[in-house]
N, C-alpha and C positions, 0 to 999 in steps of 0.2 A: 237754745243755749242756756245755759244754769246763769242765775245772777249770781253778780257776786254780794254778799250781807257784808258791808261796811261796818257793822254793830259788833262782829265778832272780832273784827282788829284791836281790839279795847283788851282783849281777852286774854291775847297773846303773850305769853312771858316772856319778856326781854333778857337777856343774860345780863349778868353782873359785871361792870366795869366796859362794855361795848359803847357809851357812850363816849367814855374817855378816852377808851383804845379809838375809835374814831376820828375822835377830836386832833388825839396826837397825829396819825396818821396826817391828817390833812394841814395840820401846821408845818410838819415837815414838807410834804411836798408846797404847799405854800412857799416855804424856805430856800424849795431847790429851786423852785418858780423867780422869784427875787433874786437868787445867784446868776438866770441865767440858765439852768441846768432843766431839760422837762425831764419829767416827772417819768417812772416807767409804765405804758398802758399793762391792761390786763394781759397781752398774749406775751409780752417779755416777762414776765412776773411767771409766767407759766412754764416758756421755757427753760426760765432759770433754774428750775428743777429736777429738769434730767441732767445727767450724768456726761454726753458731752458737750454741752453747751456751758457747764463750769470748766471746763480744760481749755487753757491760752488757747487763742488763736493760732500760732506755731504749731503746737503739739495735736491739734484739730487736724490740717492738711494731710498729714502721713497716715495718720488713722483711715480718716475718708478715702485714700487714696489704695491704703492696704486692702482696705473693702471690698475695693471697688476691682480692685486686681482679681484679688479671690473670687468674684463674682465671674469677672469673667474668664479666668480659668475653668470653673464649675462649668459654665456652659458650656467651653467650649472639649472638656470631656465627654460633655453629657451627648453632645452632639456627635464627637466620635464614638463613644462606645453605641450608640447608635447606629450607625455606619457600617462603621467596623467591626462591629461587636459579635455580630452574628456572621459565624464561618462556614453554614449551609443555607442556601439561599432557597429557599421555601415558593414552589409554584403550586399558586391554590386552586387553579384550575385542575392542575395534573392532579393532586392530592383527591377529588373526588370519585376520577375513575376505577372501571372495572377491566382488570383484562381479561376475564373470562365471561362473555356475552351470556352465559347462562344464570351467573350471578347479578350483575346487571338488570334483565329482565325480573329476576325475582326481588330485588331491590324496589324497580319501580313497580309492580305489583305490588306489590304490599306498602307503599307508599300511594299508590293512588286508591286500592282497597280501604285504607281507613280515609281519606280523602273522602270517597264516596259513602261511608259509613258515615262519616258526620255530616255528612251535606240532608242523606237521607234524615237522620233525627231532628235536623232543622226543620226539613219540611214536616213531615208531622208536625211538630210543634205550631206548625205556622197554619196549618190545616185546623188543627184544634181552636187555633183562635180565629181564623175566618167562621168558625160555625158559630162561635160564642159573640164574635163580631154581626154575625149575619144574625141570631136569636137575639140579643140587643136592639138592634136595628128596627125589627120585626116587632117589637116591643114598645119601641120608642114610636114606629108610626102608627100603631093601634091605637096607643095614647094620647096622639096629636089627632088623630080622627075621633075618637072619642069628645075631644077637646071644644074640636071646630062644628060639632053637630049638635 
């Protein structure tokens, strides 16, 4: 973990008038403190920033509630046009077939011919490196007999 250098806090420029602005801050809530009144923490201080959370509490409910309406209308289209939406019902089974057996056959022919074409270029490849595996090998225990003698 990095230390941290204490020496550099020295360093730091302070902004002009942040002590003060401070100071007042905290007299004030001292003030509300004495009243009786606590003070607002940081997450109300936060929300009091957006936009509904300044609107009465009256005029909040119907909003939330318009929302939530729309919300669930949306779904519940979204759901229908789903359903219902589509007015040919699509079987994806049927959709792959051939009716003419001769088409069919040349289908999977030529789907199992590149099938077999790539399986063979594997193999080669896997042959090339069994010999490269097997000359390595070969190599490696000449060395170790070398080693041991």
């Amino acid at each position: 973990m990095k230390q941290i250098d204490l020496t550099q806090l020295d360093n730091i420029e302070i902004p002009k008038g942040l002590e003060q602005r401070l100071s007042a801050k905290i007299d004030e809530w001292d003030e509300l403190e004495r009243k009786g009144v606590t003070p607002p923490d940081s997450q109300e201080l936060a929300d009091s920033d957006t936009d509904i959370h300044t609107l009465p509490r009256l005029q909040r409910r119907p909003l939330i509630a318009t929302i939530a309406a729309a919300a669930c209308i949306a779904l519940v289209m979204g759901i229908g046009w789903h359903y219902f939406g589509q007015t040919e019902s699509v079987n994806l089974a049927e959709q792959d077939t051939f009716t003419n057996p001769e088409q069919a056959y040349a289908e999977a022919h030529k789907a199992l011919s590149l099938l077999a074409y790539n399986i063979n270029q594997g193999m080669s490849k896997m042959e090339k490196i069994n010999m490269i595996s097997q000359q390595t090998e070969q190599t490696l225990n000449e060395q170790l007999s070398c080693l041991g003698d």
